[in-house]
C-alpha positions in Angstrom: 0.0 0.0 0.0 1.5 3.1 -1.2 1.3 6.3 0.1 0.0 9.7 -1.4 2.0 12.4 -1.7 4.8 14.4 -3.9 7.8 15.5 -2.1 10.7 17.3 -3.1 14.6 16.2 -2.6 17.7 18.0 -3.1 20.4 16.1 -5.3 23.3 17.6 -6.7 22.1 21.4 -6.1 19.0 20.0 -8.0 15.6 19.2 -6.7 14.1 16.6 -8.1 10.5 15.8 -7.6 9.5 12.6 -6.8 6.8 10.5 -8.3 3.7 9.6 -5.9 4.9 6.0 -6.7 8.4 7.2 -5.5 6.6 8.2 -2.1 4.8 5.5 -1.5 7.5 2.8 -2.0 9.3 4.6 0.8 6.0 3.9 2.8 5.8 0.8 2.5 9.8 0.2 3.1 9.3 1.5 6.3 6.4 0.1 7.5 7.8 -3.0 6.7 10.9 -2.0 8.8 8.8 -1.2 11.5 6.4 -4.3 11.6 9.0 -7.0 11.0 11.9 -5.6 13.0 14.5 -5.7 10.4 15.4 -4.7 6.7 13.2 -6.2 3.6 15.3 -8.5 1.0 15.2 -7.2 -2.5 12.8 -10.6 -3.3 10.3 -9.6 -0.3 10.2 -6.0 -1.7 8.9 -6.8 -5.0 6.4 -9.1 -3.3 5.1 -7.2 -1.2 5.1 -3.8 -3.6 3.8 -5.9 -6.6 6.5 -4.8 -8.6 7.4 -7.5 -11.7 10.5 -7.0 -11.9 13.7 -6.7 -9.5 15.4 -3.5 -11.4 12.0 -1.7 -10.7 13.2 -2.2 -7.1 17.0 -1.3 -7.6 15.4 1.6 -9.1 13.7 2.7 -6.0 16.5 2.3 -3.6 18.6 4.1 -6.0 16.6 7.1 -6.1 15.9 6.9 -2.0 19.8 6.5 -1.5 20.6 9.2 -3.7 17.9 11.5 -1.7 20.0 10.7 1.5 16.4 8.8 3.0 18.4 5.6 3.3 22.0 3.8 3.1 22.7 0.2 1.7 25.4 -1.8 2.8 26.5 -5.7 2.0 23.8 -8.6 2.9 20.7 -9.5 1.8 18.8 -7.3 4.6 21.2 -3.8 4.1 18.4 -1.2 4.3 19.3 1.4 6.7 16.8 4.6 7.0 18.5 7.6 7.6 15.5 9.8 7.4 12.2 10.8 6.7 11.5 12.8 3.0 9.4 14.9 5.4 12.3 15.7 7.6 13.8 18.3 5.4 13.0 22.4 5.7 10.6 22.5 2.7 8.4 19.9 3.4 5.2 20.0 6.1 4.3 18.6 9.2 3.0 15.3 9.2 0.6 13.0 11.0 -0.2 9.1 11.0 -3.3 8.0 9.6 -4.5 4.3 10.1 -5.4 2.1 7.4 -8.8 0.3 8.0 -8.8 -2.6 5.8 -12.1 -4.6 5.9 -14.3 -3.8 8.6 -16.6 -6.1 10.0 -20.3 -5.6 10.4 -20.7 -4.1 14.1 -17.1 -3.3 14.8 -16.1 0.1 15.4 -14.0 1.5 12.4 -10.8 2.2 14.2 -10.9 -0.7 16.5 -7.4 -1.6 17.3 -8.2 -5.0 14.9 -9.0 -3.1 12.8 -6.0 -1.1 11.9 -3.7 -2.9 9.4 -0.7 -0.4 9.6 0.0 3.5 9.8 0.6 5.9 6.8 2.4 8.9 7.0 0.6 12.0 5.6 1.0 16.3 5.2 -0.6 18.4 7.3 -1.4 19.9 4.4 -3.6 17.2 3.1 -4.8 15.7 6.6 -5.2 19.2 8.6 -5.3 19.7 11.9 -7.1 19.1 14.6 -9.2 17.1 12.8 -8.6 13.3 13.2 -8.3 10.9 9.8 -8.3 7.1 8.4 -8.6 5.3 5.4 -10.5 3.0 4.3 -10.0 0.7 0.9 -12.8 1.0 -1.5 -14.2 -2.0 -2.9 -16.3 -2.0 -6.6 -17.0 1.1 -8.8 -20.0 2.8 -7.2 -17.4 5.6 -7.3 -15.2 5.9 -9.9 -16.5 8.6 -12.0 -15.6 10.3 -9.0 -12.4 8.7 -9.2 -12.7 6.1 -6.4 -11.5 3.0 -7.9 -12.1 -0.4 -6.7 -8.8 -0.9 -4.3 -8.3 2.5 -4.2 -7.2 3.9 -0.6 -9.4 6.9 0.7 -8.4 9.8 3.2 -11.6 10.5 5.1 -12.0 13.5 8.0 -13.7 11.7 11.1 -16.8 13.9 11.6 -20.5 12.6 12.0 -22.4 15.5 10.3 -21.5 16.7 6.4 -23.2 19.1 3.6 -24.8 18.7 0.6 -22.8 17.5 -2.2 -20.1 15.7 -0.1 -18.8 12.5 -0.6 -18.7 10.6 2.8 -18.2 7.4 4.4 -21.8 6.2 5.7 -22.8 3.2 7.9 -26.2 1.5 7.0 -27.2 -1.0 9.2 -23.4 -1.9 10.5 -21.8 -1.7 6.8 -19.9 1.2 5.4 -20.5 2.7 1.8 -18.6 5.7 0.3 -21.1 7.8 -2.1 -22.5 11.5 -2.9 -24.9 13.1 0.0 -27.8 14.8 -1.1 -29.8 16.9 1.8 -33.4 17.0 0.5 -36.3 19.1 2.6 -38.1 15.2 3.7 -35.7 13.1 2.5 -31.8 12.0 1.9 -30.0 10.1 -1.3 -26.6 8.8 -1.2 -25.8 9.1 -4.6 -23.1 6.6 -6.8 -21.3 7.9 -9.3 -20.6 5.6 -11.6 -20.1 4.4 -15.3 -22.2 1.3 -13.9 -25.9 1.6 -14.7 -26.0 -0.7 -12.0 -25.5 1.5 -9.4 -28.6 3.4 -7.8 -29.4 5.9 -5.2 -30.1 4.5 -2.1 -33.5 6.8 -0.5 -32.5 6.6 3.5 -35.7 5.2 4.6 -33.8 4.1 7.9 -31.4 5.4 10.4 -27.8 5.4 9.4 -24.6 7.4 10.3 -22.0 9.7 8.9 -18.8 8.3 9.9 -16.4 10.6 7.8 -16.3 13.1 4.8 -13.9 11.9 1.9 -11.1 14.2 1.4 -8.5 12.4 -1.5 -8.5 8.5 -3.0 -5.4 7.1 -4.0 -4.3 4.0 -5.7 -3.3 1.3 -3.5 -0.3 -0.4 -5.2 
């Protein structure tokens, strides 16, 4: 699961801007790091990143070396972070969002169980003091919108939204991301879809706001 956001590096009195995919492999290297206790192999990276092929991983570490984020030595486990890309003068402060993967019917959404790991994200995207989490969308309700199926999704923790917002809502225990529409005696959560299959859902029932979408990324 990658992460979501451009950063800049300085390299050779140059700075070179680094593709979200760039980011988000650093992410994942880390978290890694910091579940398992010690360095990824160059075979368990491209595993767990998806990657096909193992230059597509030199590639990475090359880039992340030359950015002064990390320092290979000999062995099979030689990754050593040296810091984070949001360490340097230029960049923002950051904050940890949790992951929520799949959420089972009844279970609070950021039950420790819940949480599958902890992304690292820009004040600027996530701002303070509102609290955040993502959730990973499943089908294409949303993808005109450009929520794709897999996709990760930034949401703001707040139980009340306005009209026209996309947010996380929880009918009867189970969580669907679509379009709120306020009418005078009635409210629609809207899809927005290339799937004629998709239809409003008319809230003839209680449910609950759990969050307001702010960004989707692809998980990779």
């Amino acid at each position: 699961m990658l992460g979501l956001f451009v950063y800049n590096f300085v390299y050779m009195n140059k700075v070179i801007k680094l593709t979200q995919k760039q980011e988000e492999f650093f992410n994942i290297l880390t978290d890694f790091i910091r579940r398992e206790k010690i360095p990824p192999t160059n075979r368990e990276i491209l595993k767990t990143m998806g990657l096909k092929s193992p230059r597509s991983v030199v590639q990475y570490l090359d880039i992340l070396e030359e950015g002064g984020y990390i320092q290979r030595g000999k062995g099979a486990r030689n990754i050593k972070i040296l810091k984070s890309p949001y360490d340097n003068n230029n960049s923002s402060k950051t904050v940890k969002v949790p992951v929520v993967g799949y959420v089972p019917c009844g279970v609070p959404f950021l039950a420790e169980e819940n949480i599958e790991k902890q992304i690292v994200v820009s004040e600027k995207i996530a701002k303070p003091p509102y609290k955040y989490f993502m959730l990973r969308a499943i089908g294409d309700s949303m993808n005109k919108a450009g929520i794709n199926n897999g996709d990760l999704v930034l949401v703001r923790q707040q139980v009340i939204a306005n009209n026209g917002d996309m947010v996380v809502a929880l009918i009867d225990d189970e969580a669907t991301i679509k379009r709120l529409r306020l009418h005078k005696d009635h409210i629609i959560l809207e899809p927005d879809s290339t799937n004629p299959e998709h239809c409003p859902i008319v809230l003839e029932r209680d449910f609950r706001i759990q969050g307001v979408v702010v960004k989707s990324m692809p998980e990779i």
